[in-house]
DOPA-176658 format. One record per atom (N, C-alpha, C): x, y negated, z; residue in three letters. Coordinates in pm, whole numbers, plus 50000, padded with zeros to 5 digits. Each point is the difference from the previous one (the first is absolute). Layout:
XYZALA
...
***
This chain:
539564868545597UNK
498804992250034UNK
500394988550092UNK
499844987749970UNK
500254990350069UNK
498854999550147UNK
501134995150089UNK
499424999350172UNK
498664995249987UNK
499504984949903UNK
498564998850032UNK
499005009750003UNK
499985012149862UNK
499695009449990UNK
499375010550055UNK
501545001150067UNK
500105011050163UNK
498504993950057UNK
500354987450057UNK
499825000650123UNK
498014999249954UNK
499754992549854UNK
498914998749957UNK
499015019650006UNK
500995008350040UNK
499585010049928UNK
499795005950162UNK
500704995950092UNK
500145003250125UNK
498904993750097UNK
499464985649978UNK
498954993150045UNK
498655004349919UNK
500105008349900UNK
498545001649946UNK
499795019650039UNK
500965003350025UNK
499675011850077UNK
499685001850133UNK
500524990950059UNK
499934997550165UNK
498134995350020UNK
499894988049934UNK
498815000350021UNK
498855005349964UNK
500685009849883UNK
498985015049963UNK
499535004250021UNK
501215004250112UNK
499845017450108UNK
499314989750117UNK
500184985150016UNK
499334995150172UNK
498624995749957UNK
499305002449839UNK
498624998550008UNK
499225012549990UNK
500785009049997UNK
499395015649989UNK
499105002050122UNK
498865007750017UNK
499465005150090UNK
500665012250024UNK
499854998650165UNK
500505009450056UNK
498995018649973UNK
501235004049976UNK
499055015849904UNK
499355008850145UNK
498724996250062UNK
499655013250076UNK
499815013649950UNK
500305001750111UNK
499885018949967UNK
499095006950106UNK
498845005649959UNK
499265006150057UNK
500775014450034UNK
499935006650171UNK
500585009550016UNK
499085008150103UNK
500475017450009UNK
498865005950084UNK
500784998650183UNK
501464991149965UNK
500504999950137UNK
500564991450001UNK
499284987349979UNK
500634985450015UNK
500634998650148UNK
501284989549954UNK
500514995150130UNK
500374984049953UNK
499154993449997UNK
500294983449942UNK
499864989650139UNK
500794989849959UNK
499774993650084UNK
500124984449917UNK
499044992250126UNK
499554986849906UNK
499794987750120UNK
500304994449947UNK
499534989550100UNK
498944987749958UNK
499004996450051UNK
499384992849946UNK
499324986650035UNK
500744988949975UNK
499684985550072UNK
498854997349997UNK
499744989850077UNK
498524993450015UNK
500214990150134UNK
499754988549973UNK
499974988350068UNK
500885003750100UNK
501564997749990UNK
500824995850125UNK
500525017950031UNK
499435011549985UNK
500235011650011UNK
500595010349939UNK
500905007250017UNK
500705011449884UNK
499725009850064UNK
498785005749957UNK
499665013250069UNK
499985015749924UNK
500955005550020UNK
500535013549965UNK
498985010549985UNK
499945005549859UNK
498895011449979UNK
501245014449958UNK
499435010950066UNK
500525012049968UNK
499285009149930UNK
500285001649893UNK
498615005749916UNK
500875018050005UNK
499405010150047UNK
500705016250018UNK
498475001849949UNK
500275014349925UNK
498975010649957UNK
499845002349854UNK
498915003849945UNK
499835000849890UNK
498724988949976UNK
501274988949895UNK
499204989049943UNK
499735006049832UNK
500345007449945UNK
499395006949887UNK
498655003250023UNK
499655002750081UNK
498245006050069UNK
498714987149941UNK
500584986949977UNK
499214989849999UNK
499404995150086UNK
500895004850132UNK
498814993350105UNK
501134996150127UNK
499994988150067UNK
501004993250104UNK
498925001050088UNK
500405003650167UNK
499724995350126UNK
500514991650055UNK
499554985950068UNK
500904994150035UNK
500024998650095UNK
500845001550125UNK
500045004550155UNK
500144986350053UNK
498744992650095UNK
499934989750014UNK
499925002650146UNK
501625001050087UNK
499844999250143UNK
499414992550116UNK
500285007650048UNK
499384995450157UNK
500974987550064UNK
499334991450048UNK
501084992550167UNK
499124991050051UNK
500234985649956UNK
500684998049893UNK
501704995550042UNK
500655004549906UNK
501105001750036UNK
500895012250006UNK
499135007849961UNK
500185015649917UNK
501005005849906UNK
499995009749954UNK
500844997749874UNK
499625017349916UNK
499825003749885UNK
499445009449960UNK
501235012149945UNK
501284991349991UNK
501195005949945UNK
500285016450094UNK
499684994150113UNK
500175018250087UNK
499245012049949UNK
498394995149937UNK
499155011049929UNK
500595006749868UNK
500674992549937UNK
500965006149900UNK
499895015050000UNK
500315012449913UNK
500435009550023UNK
499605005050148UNK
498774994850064UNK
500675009450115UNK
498475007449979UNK
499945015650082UNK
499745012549953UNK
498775000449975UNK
498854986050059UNK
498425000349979UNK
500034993449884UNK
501114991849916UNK
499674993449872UNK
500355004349884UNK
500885016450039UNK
501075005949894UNK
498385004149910UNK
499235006350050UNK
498865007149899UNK
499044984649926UNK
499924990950040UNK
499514986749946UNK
500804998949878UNK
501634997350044UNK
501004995649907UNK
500085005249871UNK
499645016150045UNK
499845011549869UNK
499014998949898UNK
499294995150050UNK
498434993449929UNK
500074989949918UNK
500584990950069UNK
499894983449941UNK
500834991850042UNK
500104988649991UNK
501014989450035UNK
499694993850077UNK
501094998150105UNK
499704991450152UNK
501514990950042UNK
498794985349954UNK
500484989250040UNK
500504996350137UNK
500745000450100UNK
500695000850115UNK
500384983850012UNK
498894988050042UNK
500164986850004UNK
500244996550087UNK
501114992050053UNK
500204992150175UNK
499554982849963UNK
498584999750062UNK
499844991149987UNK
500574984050032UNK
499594988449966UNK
501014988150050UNK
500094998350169UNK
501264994450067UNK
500115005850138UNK
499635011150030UNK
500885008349929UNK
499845013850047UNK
500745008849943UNK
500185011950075UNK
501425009249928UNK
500694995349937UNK
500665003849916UNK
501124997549916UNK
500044983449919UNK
498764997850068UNK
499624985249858UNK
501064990650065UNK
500454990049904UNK
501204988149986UNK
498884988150009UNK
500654987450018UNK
499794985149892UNK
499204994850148UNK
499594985049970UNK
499924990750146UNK
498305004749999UNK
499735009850075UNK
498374999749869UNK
499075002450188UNK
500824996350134UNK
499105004850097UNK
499964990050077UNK
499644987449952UNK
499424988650059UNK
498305000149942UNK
499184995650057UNK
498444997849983UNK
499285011649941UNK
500325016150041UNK
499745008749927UNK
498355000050024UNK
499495006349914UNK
498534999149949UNK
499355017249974UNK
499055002150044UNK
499175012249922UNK
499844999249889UNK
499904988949908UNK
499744990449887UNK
500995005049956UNK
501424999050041UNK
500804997749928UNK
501035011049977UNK
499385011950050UNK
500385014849994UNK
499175003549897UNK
498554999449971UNK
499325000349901UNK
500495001349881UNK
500604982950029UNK
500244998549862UNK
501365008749892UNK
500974998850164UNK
500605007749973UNK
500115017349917UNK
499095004050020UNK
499385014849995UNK
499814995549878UNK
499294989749937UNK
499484998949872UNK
501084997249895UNK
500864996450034UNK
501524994249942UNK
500425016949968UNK
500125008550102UNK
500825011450011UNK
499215009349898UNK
498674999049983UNK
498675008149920UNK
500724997449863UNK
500064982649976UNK
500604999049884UNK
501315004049946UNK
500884997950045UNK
501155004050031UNK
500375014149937UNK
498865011850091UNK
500015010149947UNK
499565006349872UNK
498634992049968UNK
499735001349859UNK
501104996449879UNK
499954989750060UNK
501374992949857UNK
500855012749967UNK
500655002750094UNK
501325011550021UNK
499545012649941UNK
499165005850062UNK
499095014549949UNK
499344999449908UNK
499024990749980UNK
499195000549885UNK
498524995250023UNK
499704988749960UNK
498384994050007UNK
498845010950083UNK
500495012249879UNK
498345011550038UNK
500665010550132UNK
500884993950051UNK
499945005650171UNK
499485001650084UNK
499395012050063UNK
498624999250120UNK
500474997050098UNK
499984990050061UNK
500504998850116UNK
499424999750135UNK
500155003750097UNK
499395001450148UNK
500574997850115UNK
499444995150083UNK
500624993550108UNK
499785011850126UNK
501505000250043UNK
500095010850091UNK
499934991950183UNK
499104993450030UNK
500064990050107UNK
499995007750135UNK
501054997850104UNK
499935005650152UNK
500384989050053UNK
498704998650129UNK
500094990050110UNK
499754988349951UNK
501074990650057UNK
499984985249940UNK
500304998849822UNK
499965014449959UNK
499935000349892UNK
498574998249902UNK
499025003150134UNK
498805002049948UNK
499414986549982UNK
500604984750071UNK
499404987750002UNK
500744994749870UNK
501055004149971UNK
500674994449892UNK
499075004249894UNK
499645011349989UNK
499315007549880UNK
498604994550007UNK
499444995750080UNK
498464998650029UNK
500254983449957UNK
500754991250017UNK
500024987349975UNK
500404998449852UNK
500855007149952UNK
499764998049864UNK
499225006649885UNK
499145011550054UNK
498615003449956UNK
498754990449997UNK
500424993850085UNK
498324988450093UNK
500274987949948UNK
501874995149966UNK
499674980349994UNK
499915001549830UNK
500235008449958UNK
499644994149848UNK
499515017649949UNK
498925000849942UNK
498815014049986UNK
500854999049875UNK
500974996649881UNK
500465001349855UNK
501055008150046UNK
500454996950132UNK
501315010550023UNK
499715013750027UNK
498985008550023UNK
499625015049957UNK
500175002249874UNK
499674991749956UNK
500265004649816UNK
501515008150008UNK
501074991750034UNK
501275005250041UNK
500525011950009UNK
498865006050096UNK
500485015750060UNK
498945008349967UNK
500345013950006UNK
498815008849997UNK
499645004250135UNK
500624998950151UNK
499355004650084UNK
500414996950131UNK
499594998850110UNK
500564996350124UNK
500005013850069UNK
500915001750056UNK
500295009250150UNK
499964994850134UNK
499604997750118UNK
499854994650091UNK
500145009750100UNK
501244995550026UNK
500595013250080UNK
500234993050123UNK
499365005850101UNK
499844993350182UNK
500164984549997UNK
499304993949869UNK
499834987249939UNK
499964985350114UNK
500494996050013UNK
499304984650062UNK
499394995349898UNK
498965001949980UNK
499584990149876UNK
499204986550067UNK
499475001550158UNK
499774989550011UNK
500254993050144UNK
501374997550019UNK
500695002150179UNK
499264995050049UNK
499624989750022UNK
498934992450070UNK
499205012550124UNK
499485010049943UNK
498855007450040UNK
500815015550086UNK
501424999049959UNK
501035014250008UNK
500214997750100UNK
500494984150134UNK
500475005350127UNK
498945003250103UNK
498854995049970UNK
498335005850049UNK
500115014649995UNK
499815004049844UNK
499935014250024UNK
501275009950044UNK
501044994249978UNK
501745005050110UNK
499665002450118UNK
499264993150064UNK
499524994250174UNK
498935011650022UNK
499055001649903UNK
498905004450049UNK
500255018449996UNK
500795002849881UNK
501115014050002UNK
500875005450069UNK
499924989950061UNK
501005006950144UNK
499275002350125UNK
499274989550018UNK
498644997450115UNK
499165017149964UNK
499445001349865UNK
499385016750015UNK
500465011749973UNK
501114995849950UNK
501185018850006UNK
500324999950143UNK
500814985850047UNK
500035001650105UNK
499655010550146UNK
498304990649986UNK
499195004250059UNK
499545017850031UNK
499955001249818UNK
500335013450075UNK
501015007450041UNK
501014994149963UNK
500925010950028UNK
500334998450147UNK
499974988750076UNK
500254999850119UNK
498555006350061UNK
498805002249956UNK
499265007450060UNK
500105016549984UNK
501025006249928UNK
500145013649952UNK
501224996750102UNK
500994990850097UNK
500845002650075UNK
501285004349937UNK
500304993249855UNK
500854999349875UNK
501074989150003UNK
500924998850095UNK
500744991450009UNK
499764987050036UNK
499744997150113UNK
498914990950088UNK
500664986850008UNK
501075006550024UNK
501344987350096UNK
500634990049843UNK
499835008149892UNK
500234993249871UNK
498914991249931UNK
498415008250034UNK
498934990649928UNK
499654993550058UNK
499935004450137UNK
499174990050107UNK
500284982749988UNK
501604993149999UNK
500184988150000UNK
499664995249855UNK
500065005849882UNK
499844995349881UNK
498144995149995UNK
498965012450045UNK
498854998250028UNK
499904985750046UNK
500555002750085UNK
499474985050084UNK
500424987049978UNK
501295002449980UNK
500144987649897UNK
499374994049911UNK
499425012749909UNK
499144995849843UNK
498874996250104UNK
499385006850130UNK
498564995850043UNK
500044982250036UNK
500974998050030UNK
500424989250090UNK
499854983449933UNK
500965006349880UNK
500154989749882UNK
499385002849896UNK
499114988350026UNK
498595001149870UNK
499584985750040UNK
499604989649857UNK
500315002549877UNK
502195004249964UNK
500405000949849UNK
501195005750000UNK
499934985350000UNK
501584996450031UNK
500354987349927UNK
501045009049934UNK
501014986049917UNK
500985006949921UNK
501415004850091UNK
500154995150172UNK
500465008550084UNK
500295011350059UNK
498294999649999UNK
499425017850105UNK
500425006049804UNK
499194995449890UNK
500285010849884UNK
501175006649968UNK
501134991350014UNK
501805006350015UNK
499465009650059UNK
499664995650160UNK
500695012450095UNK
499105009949960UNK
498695001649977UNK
499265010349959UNK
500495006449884UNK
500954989649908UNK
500615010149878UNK
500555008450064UNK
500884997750101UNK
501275007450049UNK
499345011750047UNK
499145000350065UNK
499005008950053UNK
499455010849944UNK
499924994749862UNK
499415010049918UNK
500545010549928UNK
501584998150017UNK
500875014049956UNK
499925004750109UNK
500024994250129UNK
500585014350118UNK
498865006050040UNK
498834990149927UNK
498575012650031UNK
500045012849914UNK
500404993949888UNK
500065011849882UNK
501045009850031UNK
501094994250063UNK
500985014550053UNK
499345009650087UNK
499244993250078UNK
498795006550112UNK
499125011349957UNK
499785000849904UNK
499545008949895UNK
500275012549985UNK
499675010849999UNK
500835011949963UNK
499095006549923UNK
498804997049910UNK
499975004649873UNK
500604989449911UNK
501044991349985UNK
500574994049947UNK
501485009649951UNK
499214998749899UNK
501845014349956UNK
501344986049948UNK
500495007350105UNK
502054995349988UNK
500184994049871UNK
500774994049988UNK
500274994949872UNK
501195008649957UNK
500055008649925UNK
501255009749951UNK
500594999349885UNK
499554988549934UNK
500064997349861UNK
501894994849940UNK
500434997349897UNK
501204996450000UNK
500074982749933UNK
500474996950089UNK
500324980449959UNK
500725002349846UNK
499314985249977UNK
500945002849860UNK
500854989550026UNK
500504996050142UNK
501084988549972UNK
501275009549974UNK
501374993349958UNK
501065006249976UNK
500874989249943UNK
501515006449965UNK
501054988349986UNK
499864994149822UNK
499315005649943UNK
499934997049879UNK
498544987349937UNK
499314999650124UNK
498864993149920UNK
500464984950050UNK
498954991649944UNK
500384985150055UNK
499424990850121UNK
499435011750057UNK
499494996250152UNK
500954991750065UNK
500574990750019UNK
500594988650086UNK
499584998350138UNK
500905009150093UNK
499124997950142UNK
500354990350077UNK
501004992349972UNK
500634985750047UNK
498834989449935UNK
499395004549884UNK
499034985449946UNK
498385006650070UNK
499455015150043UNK
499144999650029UNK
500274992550140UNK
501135005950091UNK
499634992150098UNK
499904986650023UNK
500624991049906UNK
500084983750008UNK
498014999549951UNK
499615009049879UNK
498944991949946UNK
498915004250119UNK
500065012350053UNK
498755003750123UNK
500454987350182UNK
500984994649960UNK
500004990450125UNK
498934987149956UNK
500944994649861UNK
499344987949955UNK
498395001949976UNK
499865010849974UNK
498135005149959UNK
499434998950138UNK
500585005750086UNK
498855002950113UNK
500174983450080UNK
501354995449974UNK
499054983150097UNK
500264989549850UNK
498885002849919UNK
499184991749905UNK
498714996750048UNK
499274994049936UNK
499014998950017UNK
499015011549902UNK
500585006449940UNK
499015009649944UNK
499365009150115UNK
500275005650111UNK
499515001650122UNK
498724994650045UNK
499804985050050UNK
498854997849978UNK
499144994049878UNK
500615004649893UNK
498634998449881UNK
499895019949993UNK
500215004750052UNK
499625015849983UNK
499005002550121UNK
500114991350099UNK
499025001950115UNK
498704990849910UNK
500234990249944UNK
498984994949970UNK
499295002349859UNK
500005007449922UNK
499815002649882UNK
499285013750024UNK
499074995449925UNK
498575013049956UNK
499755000749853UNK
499955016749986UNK
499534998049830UNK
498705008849971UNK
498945001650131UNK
499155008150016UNK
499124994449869UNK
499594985850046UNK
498964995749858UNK
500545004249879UNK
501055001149983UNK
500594997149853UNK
500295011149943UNK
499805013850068UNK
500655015149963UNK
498765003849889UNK
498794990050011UNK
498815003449891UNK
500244999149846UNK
501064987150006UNK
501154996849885UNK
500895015249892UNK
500535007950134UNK
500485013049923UNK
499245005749917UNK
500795005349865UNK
499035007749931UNK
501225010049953UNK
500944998550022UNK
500625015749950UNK
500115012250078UNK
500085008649976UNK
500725011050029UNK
500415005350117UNK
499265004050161UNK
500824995550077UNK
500395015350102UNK
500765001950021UNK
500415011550144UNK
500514994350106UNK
499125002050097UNK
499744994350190UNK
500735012350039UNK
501574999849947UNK
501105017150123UNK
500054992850133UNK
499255005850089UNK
500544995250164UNK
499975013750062UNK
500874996950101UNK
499985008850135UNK
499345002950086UNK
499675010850014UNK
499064996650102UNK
500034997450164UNK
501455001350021UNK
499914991050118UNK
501074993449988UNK
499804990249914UNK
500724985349953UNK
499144989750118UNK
501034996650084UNK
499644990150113UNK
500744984049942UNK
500605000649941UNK
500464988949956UNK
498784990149904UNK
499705009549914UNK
498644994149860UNK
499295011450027UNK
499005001550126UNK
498785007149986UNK
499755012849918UNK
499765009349950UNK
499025007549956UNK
498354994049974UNK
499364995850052UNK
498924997450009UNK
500494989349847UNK
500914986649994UNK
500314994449947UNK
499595007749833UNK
500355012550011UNK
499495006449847UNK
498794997849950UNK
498845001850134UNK
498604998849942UNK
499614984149965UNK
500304991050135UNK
500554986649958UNK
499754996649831UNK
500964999849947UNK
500725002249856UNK
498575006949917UNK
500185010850029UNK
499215006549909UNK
498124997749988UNK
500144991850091UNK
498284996350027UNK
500144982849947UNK
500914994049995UNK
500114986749930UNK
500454996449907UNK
500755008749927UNK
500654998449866UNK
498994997749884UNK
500214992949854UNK
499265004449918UNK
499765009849885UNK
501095009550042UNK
500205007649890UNK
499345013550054UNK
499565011149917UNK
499155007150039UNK
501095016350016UNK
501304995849895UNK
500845008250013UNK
500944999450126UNK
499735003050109UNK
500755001750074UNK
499795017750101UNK
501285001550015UNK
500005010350048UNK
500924999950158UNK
499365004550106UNK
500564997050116UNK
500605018650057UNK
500884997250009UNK
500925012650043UNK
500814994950117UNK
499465005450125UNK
500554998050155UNK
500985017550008UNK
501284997950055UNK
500865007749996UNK
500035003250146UNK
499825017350052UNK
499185001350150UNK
501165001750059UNK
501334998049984UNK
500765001950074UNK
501154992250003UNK
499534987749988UNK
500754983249933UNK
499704995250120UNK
501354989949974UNK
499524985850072UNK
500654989049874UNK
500404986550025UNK
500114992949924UNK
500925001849911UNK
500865008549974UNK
500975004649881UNK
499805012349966UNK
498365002549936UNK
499655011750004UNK
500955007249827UNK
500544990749979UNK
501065012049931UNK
501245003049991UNK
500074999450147UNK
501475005850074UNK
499075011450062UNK
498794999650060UNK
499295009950078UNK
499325012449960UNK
499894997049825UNK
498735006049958UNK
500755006849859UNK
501344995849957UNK
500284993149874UNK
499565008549849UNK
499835017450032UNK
499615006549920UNK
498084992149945UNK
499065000050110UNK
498984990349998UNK
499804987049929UNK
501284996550069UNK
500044983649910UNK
500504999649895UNK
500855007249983UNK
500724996149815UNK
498895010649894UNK
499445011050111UNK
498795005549832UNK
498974987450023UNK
499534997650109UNK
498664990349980UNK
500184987249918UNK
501474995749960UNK
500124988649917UNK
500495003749849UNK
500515011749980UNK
500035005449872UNK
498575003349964UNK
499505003050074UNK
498125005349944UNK
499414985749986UNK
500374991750042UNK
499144983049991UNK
499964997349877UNK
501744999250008UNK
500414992149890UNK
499875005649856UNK
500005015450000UNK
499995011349878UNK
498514994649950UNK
499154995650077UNK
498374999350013UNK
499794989149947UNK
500714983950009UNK
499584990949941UNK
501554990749918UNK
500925007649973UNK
500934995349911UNK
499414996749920UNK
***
């Protein structure tokens, strides 16, 4: 066979096999990993569990500046994983994510992001995928902003989780302030560790209105109230970080520096989505803690008295605070298998 031949026979196979779609494989113990661009960002998805089930969670962390890769495998998500498929996303500036993408960051533009990653996942899995958003903390404004700026993007998913949610910060360092001011209160009147609540009290009494100053320090405030706690059960649960996953703790720490002096800071003090939660119409579970000092408790009824969907179900966990499924986790992983079993 003469060389033109060859090589004619060698260039029409090459570009064969490079127009082929890539063959997914649905499994009951996926371990995939993906990365998925969007304006300036390469942000890393870990898809573990059973994606044969037809149904993805997609773990939309907290910070911002967060990263979701540690929830992996660890012991409150092993019974989720068994169920269904869970998307493990580090959003742009944040965990594990690459690319120049943390100049002028936006609530907007996490949104959109989320909507990129929705698609992303369908393509890969399959169009008729139920998908649901597994949102904690600053996870909950990401999820609430791209429910509210465009009402076609529910079509998307079958259901929201709003787990110790920010869905609308604006209104969260008020009620942070005012959660410490009446646990406080009593507990330094039951003579419950005086010398610990007493200066936090007064602080929150002191500084009013929050600005986005006093709100930091009142964040900070609001875990060591919750340690203050002692129906707050220990967290005994098992991390799923380890040497094998792609958690990058050299890139979380670069992306949680560059996140926290952005300006996304004060558009989170200034942003409300109270009017706009009338907009929701899917599917929704309000999991909070109940003595979550960081995002309220009360914050559940909040939610559930302004939303527009009639399906919502509010489940406060009595022995939580804001990572009520490190606290609770037998609680939290049935109450989101029963959600989701309910409106897949």
């Amino acid at each position: 066979m003469k060389v033109e031949s060859l090589f004619s026979v060698f260039v029409f196979l090459f570009f064969s096999l490079s127009c082929q779609k890539e063959k997914i494989t649905l499994s009951s113990n996926a371990d995939d990993h993906i990365f998925v661009e969007s304006d300036g960002a390469s942000m890393p998805v870990w898809m573990k569990g059973n994606t044969a089930s037809g149904v993805i969670l997609i773990f939309v962390h907290g910070g911002p500046g967060g990263s979701s890769m540690s929830n992996a495998d660890a012991s409150y998500m092993i019974p989720i994983q068994e169920s269904f498929g869970v998307a493990y996303w580090d959003q742009r500036s944040s965990g594990s994510s690459q690319g120049n993408s943390n100049k002028d960051l936006t609530i907007d533009q996490y949104s959109e992001d989320l909507k990129m990653v929705i698609n992303v996942l369908k393509k890969r899995y399959g169009s008729s995928t139920s998908i649901f958003l597994l949102a904690h903390s600053w996870g909950g404004t990401v999820s609430t902003s791209f429910l509210t700026k465009d009402i076609s993007n529910q079509q998307l998913i079958k259901g929201w989780i709003c787990m110790d949610g920010a869905f609308s910060p604006k209104e969260i360092f008020e009620e942070s302030r005012k959660a410490i001011v009446n646990f406080g209160t009593i507990e330094i009147a039951q003579n419950h560790k005086i010398d610990e609540w007493q200066p936090m009290v007064d602080y929150c009494n002191n500084n009013f209105p929050v600005d986005v100053a006093t709100g930091l320090k009142i964040n900070e405030m609001s875990f060591k109230a919750e340690s203050l706690m002692e129906d707050v059960y220990q967290a005994t649960t098992t991390s799923g970080i380890n040497n094998f996953n792609p958690n990058n703790i050299t890139a979380n720490i670069i992306n949680q520096y560059a996140t926290s002096h952005s300006d996304i800071i004060d558009e989170m003090f200034a942003t409300s989505f109270i009017d706009k939660l009338n907009l929701i119409n899917v599917p929704t579970l309000a999991l909070w803690g109940k003595y979550d000092f960081t995002v309220p408790a009360v914050l559940a009824d909040t939610l559930a008295a302004n939303i527009g969907t009639s399906e919502i179900i509010n489940l406060i966990l009595p022995h939580s605070g804001h990572s009520c499924a490190m606290n609770e986790p037998e609680l939290f992983s049935a109450g989101i298998i029963s959600f989701v079993n309910l409106y897949k």
